[in-house]
C-alpha positions as CSV (number, residue, x, y, z in Angstrom):
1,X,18.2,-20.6,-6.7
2,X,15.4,-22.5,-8.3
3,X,14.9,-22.8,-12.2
4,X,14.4,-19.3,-13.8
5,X,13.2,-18.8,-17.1
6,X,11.4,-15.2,-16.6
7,X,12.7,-11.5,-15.7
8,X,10.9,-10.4,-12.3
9,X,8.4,-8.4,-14.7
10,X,7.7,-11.3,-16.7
11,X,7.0,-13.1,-13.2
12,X,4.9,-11.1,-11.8
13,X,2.9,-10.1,-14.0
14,X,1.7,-13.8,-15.1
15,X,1.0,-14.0,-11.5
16,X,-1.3,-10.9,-11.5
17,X,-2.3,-12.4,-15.1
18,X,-3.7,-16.0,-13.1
19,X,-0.7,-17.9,-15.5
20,X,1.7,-19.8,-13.6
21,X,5.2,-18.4,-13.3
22,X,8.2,-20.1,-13.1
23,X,8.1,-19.7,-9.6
24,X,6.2,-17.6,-7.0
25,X,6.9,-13.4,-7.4
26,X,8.4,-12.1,-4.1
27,X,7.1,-8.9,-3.3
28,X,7.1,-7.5,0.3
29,X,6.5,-4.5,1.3
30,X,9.2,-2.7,2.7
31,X,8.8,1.0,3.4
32,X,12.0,3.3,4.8
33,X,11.7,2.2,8.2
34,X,12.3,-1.6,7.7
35,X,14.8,-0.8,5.5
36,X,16.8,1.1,8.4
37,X,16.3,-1.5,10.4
38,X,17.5,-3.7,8.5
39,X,20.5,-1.5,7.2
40,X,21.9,-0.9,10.8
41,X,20.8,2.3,10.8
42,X,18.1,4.5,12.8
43,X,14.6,5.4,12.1
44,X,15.2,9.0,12.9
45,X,17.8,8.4,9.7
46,X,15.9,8.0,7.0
47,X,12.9,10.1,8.7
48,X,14.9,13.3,7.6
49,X,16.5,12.4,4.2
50,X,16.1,10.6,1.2
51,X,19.8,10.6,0.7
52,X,19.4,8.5,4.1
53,X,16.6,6.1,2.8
54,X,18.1,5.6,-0.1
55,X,21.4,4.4,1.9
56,X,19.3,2.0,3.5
57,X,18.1,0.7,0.5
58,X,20.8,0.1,-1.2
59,X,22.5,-2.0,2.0
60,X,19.6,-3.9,2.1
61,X,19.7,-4.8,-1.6
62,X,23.2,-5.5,-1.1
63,X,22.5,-7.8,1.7
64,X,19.4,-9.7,0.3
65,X,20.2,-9.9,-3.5
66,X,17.0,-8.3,-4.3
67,X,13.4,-9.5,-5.1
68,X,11.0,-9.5,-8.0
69,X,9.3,-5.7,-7.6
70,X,10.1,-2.9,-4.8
71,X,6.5,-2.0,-2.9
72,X,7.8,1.1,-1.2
73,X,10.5,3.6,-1.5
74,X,12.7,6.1,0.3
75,X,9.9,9.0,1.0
76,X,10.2,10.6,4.4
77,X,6.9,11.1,6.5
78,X,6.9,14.6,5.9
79,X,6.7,14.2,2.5
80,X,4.1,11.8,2.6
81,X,1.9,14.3,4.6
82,X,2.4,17.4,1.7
83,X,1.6,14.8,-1.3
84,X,-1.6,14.2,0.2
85,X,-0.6,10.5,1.3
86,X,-1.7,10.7,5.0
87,X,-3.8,13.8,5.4
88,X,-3.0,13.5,9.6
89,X,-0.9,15.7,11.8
90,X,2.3,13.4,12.4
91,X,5.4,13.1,15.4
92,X,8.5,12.0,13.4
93,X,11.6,10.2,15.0
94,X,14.6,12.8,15.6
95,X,11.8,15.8,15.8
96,X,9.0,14.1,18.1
97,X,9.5,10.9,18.9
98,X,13.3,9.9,19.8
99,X,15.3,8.6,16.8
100,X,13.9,4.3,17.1
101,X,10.9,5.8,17.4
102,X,7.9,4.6,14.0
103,X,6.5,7.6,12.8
104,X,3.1,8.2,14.3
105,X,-0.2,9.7,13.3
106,X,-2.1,12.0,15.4
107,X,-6.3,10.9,14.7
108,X,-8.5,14.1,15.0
109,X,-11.4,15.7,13.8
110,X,-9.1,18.6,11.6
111,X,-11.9,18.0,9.1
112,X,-15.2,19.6,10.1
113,X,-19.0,18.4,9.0
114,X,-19.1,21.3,7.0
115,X,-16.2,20.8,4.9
116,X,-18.0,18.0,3.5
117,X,-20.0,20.7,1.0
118,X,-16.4,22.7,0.5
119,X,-14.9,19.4,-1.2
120,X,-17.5,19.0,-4.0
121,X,-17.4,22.6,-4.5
122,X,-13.4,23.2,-4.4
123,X,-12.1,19.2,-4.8
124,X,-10.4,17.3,-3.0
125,X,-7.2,18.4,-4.2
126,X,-7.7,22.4,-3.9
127,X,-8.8,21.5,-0.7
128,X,-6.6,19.6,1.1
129,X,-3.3,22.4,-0.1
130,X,-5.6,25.8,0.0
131,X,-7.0,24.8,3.3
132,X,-6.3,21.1,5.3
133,X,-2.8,21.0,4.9
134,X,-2.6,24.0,7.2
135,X,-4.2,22.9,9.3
136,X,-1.8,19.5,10.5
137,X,1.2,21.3,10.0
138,X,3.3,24.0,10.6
139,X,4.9,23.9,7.3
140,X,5.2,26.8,5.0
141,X,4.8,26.7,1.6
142,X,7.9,27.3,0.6
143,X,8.4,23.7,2.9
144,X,6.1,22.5,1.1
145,X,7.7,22.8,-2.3
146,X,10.4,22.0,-0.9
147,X,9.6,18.7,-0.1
148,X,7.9,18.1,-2.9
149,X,11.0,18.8,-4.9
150,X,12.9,16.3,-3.2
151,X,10.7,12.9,-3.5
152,X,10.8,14.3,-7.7
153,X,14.7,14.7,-7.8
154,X,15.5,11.8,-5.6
155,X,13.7,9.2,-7.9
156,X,16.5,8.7,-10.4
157,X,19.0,7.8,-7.7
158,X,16.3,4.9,-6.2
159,X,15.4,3.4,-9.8
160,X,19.3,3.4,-10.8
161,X,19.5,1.0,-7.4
162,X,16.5,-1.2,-8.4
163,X,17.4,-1.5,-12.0
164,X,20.7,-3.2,-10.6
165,X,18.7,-6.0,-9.4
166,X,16.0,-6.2,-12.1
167,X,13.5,-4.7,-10.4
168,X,10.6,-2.3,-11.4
169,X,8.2,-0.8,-8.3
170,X,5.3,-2.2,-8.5
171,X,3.6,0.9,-8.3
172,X,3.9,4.6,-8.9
173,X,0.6,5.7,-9.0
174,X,-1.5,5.6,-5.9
175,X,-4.4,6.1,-3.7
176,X,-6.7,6.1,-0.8
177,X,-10.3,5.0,-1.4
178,X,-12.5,8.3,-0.8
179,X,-14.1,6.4,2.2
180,X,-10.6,5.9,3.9
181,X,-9.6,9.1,3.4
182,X,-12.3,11.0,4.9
183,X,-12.7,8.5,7.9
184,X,-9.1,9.8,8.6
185,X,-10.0,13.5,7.9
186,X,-12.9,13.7,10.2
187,X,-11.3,10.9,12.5
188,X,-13.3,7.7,12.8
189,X,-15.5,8.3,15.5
190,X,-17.0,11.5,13.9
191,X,-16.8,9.7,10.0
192,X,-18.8,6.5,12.0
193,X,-21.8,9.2,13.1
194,X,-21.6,10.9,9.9
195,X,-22.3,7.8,8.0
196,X,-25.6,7.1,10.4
197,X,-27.1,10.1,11.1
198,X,-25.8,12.8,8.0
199,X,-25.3,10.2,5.2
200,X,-26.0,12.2,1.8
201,X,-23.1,14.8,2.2
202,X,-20.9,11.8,2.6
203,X,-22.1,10.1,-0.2
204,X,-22.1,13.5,-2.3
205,X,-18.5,13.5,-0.7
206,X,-17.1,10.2,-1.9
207,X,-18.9,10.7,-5.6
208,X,-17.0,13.5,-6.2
209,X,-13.4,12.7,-5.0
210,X,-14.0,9.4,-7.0
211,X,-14.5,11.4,-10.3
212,X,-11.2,13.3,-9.2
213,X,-9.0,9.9,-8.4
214,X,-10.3,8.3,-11.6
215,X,-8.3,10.9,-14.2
216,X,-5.3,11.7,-12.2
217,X,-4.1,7.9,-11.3
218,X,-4.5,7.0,-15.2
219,X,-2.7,9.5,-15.7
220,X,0.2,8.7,-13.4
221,X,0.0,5.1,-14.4
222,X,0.1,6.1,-18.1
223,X,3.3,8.2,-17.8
224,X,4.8,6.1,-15.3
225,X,4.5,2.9,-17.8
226,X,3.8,1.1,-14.6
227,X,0.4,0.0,-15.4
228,X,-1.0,-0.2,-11.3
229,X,-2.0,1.5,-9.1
230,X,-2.3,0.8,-5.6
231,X,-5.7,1.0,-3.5
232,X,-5.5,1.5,0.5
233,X,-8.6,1.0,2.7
234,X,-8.2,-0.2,5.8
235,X,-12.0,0.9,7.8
236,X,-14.5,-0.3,5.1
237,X,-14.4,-3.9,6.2
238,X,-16.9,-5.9,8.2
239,X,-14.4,-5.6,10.9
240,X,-15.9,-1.9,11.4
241,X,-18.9,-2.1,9.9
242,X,-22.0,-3.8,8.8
243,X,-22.1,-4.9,4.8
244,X,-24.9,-2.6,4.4
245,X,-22.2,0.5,5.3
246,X,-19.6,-1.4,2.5
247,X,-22.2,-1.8,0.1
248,X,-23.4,1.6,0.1
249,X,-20.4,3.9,0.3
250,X,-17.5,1.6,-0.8
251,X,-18.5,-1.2,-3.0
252,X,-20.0,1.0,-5.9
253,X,-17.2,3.3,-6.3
254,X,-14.6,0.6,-6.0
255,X,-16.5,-1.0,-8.9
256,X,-16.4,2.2,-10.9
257,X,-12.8,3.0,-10.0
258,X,-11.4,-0.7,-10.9
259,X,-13.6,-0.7,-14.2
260,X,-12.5,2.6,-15.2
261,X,-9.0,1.3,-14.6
262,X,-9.5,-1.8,-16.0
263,X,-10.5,-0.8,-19.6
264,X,-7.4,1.6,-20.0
265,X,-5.1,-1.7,-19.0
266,X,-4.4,-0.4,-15.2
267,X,-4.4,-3.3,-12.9
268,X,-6.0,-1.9,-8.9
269,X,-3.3,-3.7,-6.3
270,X,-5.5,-3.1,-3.3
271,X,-3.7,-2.9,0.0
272,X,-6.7,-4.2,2.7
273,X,-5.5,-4.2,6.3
274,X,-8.3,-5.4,8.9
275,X,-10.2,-8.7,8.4
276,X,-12.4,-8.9,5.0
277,X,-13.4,-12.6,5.0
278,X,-17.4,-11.3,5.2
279,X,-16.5,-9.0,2.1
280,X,-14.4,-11.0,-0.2
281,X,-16.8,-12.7,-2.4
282,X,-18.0,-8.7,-3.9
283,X,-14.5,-9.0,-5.3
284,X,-15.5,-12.2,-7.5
285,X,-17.7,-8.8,-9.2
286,X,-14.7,-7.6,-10.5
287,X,-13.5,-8.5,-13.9
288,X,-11.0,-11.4,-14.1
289,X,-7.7,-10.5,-13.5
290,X,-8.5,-6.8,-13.3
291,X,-7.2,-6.6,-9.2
292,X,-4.2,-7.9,-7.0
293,X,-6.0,-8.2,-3.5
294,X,-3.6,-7.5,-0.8
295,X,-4.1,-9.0,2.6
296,X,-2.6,-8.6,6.1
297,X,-2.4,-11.4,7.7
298,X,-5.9,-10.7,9.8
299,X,-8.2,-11.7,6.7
300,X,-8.1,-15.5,6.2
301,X,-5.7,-16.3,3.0
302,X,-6.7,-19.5,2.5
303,X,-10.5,-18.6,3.0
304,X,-9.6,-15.5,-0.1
305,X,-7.7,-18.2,-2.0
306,X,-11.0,-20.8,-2.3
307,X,-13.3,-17.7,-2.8
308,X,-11.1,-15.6,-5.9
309,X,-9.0,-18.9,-7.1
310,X,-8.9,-18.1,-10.6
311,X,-10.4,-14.9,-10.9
312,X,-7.9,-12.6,-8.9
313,X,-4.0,-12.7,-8.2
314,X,-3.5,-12.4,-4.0
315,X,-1.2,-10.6,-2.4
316,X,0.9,-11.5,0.8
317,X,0.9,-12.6,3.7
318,X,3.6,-13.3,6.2
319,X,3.0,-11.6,9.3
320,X,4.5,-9.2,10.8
321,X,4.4,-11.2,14.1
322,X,6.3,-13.8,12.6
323,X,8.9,-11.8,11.2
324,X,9.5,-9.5,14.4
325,X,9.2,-12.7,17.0
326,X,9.4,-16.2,14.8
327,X,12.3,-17.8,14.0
328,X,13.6,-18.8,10.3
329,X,12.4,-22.0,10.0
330,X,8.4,-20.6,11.0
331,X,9.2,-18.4,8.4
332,X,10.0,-20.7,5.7
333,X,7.3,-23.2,6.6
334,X,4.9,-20.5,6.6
335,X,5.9,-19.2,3.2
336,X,5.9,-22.9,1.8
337,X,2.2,-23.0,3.0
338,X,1.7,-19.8,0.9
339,X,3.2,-21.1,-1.9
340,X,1.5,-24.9,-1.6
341,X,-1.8,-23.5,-1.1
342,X,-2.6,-20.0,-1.9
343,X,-0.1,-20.1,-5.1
344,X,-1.2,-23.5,-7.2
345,X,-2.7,-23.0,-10.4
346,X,-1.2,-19.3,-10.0
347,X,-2.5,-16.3,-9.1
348,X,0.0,-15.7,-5.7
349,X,3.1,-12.9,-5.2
350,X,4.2,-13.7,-2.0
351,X,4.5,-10.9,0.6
352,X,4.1,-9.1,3.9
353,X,0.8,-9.1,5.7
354,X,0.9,-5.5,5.3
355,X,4.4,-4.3,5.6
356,X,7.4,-5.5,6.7
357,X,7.8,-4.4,10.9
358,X,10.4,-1.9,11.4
359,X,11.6,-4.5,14.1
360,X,11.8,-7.4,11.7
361,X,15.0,-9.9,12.3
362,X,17.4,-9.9,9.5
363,X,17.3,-13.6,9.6
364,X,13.4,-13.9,9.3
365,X,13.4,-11.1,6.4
366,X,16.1,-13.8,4.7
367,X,13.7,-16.9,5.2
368,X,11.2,-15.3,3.6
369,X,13.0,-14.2,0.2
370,X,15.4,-17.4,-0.3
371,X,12.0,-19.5,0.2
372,X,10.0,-17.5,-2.3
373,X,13.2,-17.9,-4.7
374,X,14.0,-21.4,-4.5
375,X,10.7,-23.3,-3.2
376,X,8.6,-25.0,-5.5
């Protein structure tokens, strides 16, 4: 174990802060499914109980020693559909899919051109459970509840297990960007022809579930005393589209959304899957220090390091390639490249490019922790 002269909050947040920590914050992802995986145990497990995930968490723990901050937790994909999470029909292991199955989503058009004008009259929230919800699933509302319920009561039990290991999550409260979210609503095609050829109720559309978002994640972060709150977009990138798409119905409200953030002390930890090299210098617009920008492995690191080096803390980016198929010592070189490059001067919590696979090798998972901990 290298020198340590900071607690894992102390260390990551100088890293989101742009100081230099004693060492480099390890943070990867690791949702319920790794953690199976990695526990011995089945996908179709933890797909039906938090009791289950929690299980896995806890051997995983066990067998690792821990990390700086937990990105992820022991919610079942059911229960990420009825809080609004992932607003897609799902197949879940042990129901759909057999039990090594990933959870999958089901892309369609459940959200119809009209519905655009029912959001900003209802919002987003009374929408999606008066009317979308039932429209993905079979559930009942009593399920519903149900479910509900069980990711409140099941929390204690999880932060009793991190708290063992000095850890904290890294977030509580949490988001899609409005663009994301309707893109899967009205499924991609359909969002990409809406954005061309019927812009303004899109636009209307994203305005008003920004001025929802806005309230309700302060107020999650305030209560939580876990001052983030995490940011997913993976379709707004020049991947999809042109920068005149981003710079009309993403960049502004990501502006408003981080400043409004911002000056009530809430850092945005955006989660960015797809390639954003064309769009990373918008984020040098951003207050200093105000963002962690997550990457997955298919945006450039290096290239986000040299653009945001001293104005934003980075996020990741071992890939999930490498920890399913690589061996240790890739592993360990890679992470040292990570910490050598993207992490002098500060300013780096080393993590997955996106999460960590459900088909990772215990053995790559363990390169990538005892480098972060002792290298450097």
């Amino acid at each position: 174990m290298a020198q340590e002269s900071m607690t894992t909050n102390e260390r990551l947040w100088a890293a989101i802060r742009l100081e230099q920590p004693d060492r480099v914050p390890v943070v990867p992802l690791v949702t319920a499914e790794p953690a199976a995986h990695l526990a011995g145990m089945t996908l179709a497990e933890v797909a039906g109980s938090n009791q289950k995930a929690i299980e896995a968490y806890r051997k995983v723990l066990s067998k690792f020693g821990g990390w700086d901050s937990m990105h992820g937790g022991p919610i079942t994909p059911l229960q990420q559909q009825v809080t609004n999470i992932y607003p897609m029909k799902m197949r879940i292991p042990g129901r759909d899919l057999p039990d090594g199955y990933m959870f999958q989503l089901v892309e369609e058009e459940f959200m119809k051109p009209e519905d655009y004008d029912r959001i900003c009259e209802m919002g987003i929230d009374a929408f999606y459970y008066e009317d979308y919800l039932w429209r993905i699933t079979d559930l009942t509302p009593d399920d519903v509840q149900r479910e509900v319920t069980n990711v409140l009561t099941m929390w204690p039990e999880f932060d009793a297990e991190l708290k063992k290991y000095d850890m904290r999550p890294l977030i509580l409260a949490s988001d899609f960007h409005p663009f994301f979210r309707l893109s899967l609503m009205r499924s991609m095609v359909a969002f990409t022809q809406d954005l061309y050829y019927n812009p303004e109720p899109v636009e209307r559309t994203i305005k008003q579930i920004t001025k929802e978002l806005i309230p309700k994640n302060i107020a999650i972060a305030k209560g939580s005393g876990i001052d983030t709150c995490l940011f997913t977009d993976e379709r707004a990138s020049a991947f999809y589209y042109p920068l005149a798409v981003f710079e009309r119905f993403w960049w502004p409200y990501t502006e408003e959304i981080v400043d409004a953030f911002w000056s009530e002390g809430i850092v945005t930890v955006f989660h960015l899957d797809t390639c954003w090299d064309k769009n990373l210098p918008y984020f040098k617009r951003l207050p200093r220090g105000s963002a962690v920008v997550g990457l997955d492995s298919t945006t450039d690191i290096f290239l986000a390091k040299q653009v945001l080096r001293d104005h934003l803390c980075i996020h990741g980016d071992v890939p999930a390639s490498l920890l399913s198929l690589g061996k240790p010592e890739e592993v360990e070189a890679y992470c040292k490249r990570l910490i050598d490059e993207v992490g002098a001067g500060g300013g780096l919590i080393l993590g997955t490019g996106c999460a960590t696979p459900p088909d990772c090798k215990p053995e790559n998972f363990r390169a990538m922790i005892e480098t972060g901990k002792n290298y450097g």
